[in-house]
C-alpha positions as CSV (number, residue, x, y, z in Angstrom):
1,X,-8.3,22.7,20.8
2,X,-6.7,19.5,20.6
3,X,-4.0,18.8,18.0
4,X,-2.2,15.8,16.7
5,X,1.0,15.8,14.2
6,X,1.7,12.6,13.3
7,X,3.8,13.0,10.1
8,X,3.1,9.1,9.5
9,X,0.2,6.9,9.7
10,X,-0.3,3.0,9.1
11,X,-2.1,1.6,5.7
12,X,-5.2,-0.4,6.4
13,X,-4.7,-2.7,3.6
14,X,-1.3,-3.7,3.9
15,X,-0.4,-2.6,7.5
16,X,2.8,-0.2,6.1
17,X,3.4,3.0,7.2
18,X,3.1,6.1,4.9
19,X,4.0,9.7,4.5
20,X,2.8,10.7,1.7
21,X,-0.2,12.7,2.1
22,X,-2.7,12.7,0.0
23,X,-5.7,14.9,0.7
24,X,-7.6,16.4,4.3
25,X,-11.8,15.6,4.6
26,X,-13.5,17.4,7.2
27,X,-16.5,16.2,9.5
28,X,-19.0,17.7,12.3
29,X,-20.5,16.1,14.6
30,X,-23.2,17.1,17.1
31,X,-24.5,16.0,20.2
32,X,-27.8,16.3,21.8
33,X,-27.4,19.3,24.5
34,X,-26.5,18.4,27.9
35,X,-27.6,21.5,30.9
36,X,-28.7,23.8,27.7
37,X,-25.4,24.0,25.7
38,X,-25.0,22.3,22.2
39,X,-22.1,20.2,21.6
40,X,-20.4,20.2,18.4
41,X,-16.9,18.5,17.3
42,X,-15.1,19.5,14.8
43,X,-13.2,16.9,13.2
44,X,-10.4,17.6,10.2
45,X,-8.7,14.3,9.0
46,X,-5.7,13.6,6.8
47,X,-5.4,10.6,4.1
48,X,-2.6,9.0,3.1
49,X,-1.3,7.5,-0.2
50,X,0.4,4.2,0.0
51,X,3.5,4.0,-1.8
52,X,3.6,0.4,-2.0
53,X,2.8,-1.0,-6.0
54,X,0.6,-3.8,-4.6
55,X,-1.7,-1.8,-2.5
């Protein structure tokens, strides 16, 4: 399993970083299966708050 722990993350909007975390979403994806096996990625996001009043 691959991990990341970034404890910050850039705001699309107005291109700031943020730590306050807001909420996690998770998604599955699945591929077609390759020599008889069944891919499937498991994907668990994070979203963050912008603390900025104009965003």
């Amino acid at each position: 399993m691959y991990r990341v722990s970034k404890s910050t993350a850039i705001i699309p909007d107005c291109l700031k970083p943020s730590r306050k975390l807001h909420s996690y979403y998770s998604r599955k994806f699945r591929d077609l299966p390759t020599f008889g096996k069944n891919c499937i990625i498991y994907l668990r996001s994070r979203k963050y708050r912008c603390l900025t009043e104009h965003c």
